[in-house]
N, CA, C and O atoms as a Tinker XYZ file with bonds, in Angstrom:
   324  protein
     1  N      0.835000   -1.191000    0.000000    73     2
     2  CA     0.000000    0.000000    0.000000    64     1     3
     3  C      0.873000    1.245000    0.000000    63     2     4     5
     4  O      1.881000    1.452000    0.675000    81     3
     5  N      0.357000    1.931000   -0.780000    73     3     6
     6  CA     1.021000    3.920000   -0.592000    64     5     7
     7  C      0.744000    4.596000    0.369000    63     6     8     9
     8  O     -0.442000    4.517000    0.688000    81     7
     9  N      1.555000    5.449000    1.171000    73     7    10
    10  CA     0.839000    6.468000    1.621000    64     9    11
    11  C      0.435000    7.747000    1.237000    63    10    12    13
    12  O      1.154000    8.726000    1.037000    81    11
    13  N     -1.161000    7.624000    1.125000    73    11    14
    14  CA    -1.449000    8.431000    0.392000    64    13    15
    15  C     -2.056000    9.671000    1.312000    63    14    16    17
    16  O     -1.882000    9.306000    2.475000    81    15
    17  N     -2.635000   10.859000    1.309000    73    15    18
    18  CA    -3.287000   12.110000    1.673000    64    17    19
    19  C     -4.907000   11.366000    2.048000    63    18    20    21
    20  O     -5.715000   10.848000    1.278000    81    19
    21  N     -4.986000   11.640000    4.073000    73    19    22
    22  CA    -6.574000   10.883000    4.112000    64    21    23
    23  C     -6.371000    9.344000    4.740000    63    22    24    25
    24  O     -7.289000    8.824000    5.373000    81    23
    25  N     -5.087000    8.648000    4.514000    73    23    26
    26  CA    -5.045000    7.199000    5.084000    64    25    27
    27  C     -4.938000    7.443000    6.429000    63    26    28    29
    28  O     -4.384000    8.430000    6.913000    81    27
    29  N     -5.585000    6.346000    7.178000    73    27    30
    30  CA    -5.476000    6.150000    8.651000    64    29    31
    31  C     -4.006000    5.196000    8.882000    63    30    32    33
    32  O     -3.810000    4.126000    8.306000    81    31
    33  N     -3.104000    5.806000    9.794000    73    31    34
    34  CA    -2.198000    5.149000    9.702000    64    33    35
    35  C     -2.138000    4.793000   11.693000    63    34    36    37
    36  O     -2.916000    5.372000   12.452000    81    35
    37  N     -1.217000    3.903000   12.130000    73    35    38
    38  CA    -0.500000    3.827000   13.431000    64    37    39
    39  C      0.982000    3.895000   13.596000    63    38    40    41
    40  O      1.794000    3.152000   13.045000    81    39
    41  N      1.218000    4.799000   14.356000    73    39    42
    42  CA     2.357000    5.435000   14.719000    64    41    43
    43  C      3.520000    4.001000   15.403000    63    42    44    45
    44  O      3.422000    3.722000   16.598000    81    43
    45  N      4.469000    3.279000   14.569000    73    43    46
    46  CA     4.801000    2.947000   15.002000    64    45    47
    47  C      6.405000    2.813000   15.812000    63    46    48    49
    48  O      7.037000    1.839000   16.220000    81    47
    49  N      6.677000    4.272000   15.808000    73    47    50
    50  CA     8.178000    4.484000   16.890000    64    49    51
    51  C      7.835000    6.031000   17.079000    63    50    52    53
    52  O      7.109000    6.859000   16.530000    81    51
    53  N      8.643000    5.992000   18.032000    73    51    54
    54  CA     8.611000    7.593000   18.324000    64    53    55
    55  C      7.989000    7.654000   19.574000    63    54    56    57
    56  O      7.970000    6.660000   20.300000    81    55
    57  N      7.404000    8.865000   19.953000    73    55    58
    58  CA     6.580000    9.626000   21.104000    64    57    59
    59  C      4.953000    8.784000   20.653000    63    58    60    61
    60  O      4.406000    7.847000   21.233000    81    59
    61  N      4.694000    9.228000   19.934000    73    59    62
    62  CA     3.536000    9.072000   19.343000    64    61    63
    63  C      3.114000    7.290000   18.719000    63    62    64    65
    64  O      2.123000    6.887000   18.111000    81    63
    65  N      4.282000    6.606000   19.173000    73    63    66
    66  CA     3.910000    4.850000   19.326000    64    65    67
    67  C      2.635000    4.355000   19.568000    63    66    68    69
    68  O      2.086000    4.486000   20.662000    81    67
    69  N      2.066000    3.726000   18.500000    73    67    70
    70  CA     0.791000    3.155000   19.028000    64    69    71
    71  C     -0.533000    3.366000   19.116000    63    70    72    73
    72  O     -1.403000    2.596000   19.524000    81    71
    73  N     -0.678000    5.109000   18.464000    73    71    74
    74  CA    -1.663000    5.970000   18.065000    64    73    75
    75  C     -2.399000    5.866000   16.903000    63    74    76    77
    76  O     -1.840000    5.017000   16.208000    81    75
    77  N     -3.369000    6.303000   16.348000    73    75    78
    78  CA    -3.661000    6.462000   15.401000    64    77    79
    79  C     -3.723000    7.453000   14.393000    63    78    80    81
    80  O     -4.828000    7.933000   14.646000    81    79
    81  N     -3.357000    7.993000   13.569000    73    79    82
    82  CA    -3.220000    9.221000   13.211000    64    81    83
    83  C     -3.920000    9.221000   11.253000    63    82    84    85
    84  O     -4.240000    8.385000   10.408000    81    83
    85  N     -3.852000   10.520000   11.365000    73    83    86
    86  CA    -4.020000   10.576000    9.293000    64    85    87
    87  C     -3.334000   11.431000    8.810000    63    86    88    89
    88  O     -3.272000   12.520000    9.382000    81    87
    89  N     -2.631000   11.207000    7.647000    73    87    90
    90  CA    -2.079000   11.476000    6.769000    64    89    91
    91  C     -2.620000   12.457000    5.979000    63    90    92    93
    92  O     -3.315000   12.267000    4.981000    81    91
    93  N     -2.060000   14.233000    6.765000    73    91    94
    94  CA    -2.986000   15.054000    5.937000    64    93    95
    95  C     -1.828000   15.989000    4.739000    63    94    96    97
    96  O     -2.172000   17.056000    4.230000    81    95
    97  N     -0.436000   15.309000    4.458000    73    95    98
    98  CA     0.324000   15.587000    3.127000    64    97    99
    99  C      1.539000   14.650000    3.743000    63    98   100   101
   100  O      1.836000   14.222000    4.858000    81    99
   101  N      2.049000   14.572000    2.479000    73    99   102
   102  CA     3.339000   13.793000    1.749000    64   101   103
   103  C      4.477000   14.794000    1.112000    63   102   104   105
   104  O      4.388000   15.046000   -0.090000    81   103
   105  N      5.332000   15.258000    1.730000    73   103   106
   106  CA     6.512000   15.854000    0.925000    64   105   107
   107  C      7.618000   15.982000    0.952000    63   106   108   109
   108  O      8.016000   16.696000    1.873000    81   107
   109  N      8.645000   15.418000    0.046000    73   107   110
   110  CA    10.453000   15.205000    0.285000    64   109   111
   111  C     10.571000   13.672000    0.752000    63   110   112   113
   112  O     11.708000   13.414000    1.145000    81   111
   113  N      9.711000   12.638000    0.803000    73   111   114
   114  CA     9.631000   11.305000    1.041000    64   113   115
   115  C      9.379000   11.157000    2.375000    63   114   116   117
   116  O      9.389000    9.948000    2.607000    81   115
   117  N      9.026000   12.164000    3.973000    73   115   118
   118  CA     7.935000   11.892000    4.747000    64   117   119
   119  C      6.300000   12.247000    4.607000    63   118   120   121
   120  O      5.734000   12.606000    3.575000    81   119
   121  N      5.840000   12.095000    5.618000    73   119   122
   122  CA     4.483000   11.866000    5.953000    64   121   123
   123  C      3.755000   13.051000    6.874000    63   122   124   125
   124  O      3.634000   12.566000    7.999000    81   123
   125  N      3.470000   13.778000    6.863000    73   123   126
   126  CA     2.667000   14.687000    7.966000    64   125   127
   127  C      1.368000   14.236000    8.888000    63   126   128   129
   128  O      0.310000   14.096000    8.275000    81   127
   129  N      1.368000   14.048000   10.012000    73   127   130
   130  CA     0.268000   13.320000   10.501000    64   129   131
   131  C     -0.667000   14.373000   11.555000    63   130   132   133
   132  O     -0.291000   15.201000   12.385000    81   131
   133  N     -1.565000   14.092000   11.274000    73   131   134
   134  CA    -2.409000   14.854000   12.685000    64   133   135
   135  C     -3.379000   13.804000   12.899000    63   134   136   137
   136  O     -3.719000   12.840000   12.213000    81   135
   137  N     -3.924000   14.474000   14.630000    73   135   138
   138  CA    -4.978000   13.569000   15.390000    64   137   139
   139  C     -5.920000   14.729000   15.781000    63   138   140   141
   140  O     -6.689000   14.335000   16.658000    81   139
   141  N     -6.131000   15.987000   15.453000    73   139   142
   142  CA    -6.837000   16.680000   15.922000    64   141   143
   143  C     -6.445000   17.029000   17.353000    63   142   144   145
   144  O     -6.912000   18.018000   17.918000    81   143
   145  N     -5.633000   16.248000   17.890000    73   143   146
   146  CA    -6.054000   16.596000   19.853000    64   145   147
   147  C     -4.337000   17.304000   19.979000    63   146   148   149
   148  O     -4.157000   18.351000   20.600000    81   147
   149  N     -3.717000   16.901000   19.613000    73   147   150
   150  CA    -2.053000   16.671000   19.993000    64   149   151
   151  C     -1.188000   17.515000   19.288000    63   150   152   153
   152  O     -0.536000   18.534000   19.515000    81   151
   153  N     -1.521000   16.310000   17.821000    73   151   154
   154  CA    -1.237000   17.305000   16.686000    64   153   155
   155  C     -2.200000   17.712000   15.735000    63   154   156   157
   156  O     -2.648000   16.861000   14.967000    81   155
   157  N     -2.690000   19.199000   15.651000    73   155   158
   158  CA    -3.420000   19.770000   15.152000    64   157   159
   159  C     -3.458000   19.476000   13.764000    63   158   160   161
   160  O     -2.493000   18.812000   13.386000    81   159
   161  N     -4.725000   19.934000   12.439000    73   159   162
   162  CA    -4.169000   19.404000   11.206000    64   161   163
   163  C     -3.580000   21.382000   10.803000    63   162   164   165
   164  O     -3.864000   21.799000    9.680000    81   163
   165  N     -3.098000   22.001000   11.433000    73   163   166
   166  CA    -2.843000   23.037000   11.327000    64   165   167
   167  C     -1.236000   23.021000   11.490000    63   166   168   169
   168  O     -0.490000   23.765000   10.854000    81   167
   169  N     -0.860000   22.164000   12.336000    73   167   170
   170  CA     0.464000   21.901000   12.954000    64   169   171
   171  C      1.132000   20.224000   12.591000    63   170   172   173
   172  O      1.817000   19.900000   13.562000    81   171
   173  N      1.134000   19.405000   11.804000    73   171   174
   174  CA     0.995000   17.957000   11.751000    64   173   175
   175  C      2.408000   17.623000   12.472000    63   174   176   177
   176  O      3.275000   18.448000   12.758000    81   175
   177  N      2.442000   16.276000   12.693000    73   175   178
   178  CA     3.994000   15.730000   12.736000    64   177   179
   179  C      4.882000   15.285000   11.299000    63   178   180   181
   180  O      4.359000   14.845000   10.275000    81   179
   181  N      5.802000   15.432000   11.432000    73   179   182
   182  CA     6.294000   14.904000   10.218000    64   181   183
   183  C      7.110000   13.844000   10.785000    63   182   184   185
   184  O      7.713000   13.696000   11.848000    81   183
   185  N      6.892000   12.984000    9.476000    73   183   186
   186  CA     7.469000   11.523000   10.075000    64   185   187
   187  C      7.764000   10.380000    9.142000    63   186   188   189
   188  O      7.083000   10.280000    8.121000    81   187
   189  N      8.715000    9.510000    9.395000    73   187   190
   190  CA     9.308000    8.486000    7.985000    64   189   191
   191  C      8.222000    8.014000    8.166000    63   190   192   193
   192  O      7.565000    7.739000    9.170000    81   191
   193  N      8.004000    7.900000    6.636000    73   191   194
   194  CA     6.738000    6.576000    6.094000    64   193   195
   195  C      7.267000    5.155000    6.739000    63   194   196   197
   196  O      6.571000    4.163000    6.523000    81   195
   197  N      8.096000    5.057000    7.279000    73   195   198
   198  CA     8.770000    3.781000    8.075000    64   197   199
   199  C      8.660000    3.055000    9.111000    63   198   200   201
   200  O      8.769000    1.901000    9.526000    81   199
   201  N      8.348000    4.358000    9.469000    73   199   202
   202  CA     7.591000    4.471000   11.346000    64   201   203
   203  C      6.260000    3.983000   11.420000    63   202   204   205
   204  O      5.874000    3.337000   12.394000    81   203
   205  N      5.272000    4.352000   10.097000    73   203   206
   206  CA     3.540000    3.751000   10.220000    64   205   207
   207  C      3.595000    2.905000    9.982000    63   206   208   209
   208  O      4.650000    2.435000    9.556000    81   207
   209  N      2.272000    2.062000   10.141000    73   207   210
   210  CA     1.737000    1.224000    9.883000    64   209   211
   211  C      0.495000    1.859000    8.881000    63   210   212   213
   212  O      0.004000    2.975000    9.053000    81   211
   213  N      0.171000    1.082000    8.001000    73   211   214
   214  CA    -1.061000    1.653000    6.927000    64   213   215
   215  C     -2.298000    1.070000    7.394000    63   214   216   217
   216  O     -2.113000    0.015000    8.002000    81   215
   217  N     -3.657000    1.481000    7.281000    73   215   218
   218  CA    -4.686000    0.763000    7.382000    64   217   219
   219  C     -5.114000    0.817000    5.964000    63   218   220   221
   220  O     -4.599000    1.419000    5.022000    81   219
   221  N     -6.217000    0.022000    6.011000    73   219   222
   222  CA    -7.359000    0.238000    4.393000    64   221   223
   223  C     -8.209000    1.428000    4.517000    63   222   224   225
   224  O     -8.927000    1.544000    3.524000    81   223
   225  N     -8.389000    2.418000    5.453000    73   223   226
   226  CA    -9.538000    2.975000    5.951000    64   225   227
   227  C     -8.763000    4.160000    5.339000    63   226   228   229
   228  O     -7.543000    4.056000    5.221000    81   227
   229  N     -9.353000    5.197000    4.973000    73   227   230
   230  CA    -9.108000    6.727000    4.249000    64   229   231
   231  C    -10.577000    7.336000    4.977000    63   230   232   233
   232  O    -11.702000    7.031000    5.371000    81   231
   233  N     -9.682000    8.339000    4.823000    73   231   234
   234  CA   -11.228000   10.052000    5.229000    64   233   235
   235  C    -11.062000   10.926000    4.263000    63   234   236   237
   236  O    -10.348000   10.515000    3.349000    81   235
   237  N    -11.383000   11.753000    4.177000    73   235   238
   238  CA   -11.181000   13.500000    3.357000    64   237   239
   239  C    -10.682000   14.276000    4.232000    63   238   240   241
   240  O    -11.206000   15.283000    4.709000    81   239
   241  N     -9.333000   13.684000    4.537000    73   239   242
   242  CA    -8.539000   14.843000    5.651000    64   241   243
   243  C     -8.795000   15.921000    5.411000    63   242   244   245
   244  O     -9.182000   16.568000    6.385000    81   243
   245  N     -8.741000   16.504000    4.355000    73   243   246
   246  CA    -8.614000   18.186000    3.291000    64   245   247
   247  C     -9.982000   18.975000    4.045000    63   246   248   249
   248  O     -9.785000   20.076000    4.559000    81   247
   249  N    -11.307000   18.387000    4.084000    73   247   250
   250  CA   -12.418000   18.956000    4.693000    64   249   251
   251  C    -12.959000   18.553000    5.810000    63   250   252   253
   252  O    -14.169000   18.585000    6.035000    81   251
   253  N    -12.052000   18.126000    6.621000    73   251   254
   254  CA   -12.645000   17.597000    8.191000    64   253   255
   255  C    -11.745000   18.725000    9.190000    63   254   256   257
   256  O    -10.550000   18.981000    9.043000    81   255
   257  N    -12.450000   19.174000    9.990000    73   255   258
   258  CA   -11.719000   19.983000   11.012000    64   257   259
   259  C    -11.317000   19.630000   12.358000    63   258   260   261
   260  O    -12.354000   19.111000   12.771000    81   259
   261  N    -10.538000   19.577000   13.250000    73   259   262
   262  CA    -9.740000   18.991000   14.291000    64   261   263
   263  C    -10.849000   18.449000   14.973000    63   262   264   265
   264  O    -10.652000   17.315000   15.411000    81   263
   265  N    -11.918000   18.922000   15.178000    73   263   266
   266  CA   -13.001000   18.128000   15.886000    64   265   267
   267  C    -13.620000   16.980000   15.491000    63   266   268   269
   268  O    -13.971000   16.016000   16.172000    81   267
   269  N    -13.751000   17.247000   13.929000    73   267   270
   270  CA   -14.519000   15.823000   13.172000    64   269   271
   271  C    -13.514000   14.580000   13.302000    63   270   272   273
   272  O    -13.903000   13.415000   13.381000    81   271
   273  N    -11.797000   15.091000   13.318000    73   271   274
   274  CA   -11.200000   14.153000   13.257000    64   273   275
   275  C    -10.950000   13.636000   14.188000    63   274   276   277
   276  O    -10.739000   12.432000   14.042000    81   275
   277  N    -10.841000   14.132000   15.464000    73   275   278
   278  CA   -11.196000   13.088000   16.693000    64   277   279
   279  C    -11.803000   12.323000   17.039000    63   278   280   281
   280  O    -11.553000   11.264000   17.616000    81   279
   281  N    -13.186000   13.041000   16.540000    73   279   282
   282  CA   -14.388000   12.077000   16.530000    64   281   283
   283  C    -14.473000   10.741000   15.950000    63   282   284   285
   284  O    -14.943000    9.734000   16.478000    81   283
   285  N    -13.763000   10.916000   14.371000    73   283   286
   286  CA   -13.440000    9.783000   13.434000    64   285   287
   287  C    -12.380000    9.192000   14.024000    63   286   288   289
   288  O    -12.514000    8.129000   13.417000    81   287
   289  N    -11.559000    9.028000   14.617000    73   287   290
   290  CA   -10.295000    8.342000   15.386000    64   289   291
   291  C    -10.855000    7.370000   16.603000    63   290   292   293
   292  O    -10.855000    6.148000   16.752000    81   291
   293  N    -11.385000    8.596000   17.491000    73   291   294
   294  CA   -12.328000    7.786000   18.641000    64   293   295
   295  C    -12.863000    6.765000   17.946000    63   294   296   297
   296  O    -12.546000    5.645000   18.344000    81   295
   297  N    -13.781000    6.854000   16.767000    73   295   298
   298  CA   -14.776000    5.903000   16.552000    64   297   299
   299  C    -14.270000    5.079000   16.070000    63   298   300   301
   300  O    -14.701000    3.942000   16.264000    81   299
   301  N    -13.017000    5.315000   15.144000    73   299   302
   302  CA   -12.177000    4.491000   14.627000    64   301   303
   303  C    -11.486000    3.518000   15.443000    63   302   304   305
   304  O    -11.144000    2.455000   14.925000    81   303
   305  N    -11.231000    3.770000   16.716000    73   303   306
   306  CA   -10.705000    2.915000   17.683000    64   305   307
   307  C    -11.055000    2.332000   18.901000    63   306   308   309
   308  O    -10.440000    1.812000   19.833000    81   307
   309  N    -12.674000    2.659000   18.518000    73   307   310
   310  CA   -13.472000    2.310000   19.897000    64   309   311
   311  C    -13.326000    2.764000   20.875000    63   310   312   313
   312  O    -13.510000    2.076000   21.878000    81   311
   313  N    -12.934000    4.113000   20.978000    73   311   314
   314  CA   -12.964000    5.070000   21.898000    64   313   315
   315  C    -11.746000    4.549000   22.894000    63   314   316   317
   316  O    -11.839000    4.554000   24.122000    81   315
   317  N    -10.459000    4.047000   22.068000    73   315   318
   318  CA    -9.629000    3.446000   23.275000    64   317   319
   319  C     -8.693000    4.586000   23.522000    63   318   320   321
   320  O     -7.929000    4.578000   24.487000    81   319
   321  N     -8.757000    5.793000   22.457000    73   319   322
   322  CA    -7.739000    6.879000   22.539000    64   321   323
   323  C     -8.029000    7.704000   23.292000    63   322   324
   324  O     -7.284000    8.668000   23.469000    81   323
């Protein structure tokens, strides 16, 4: 799988180990991630495509705002975040 703009990914090294996050751009061969709570999609993390894990699941990062995307994460993870 690619990482593409919108994929649900999990954070796997770093601070952020074990999270769930989305992929709201791609540029210079990392990944920018936000969760709405932590990292804003105003502020993302940047991070090796090396470190995630990919899911099958995508959103419309581009038109969801830090609130919708929590919401979609929570629900996405059964409220374990």
């Amino acid at each position: 799988m690619e990482a593409k703009v919108g994929t649900i990914v999990r954070a796997m090294a770093g601070r952020e180990k074990g999270r769930f996050m989305v992929i709201v751009s791609t540029k210079d061969g990392y990944v920018y991630l936000a969760d709405g709570k932590e990292r804003k999609l105003g502020s993302p993390k940047k991070k090796n495509p090396k470190h995630v894990s990919l899911t099958k699941t995508t959103v419309d990062a581009e038109k969801m705002t830090d609130k919708e995307l929590r919401k979609f994460l929570a629900e996405f993870t059964g409220g374990t975040e």
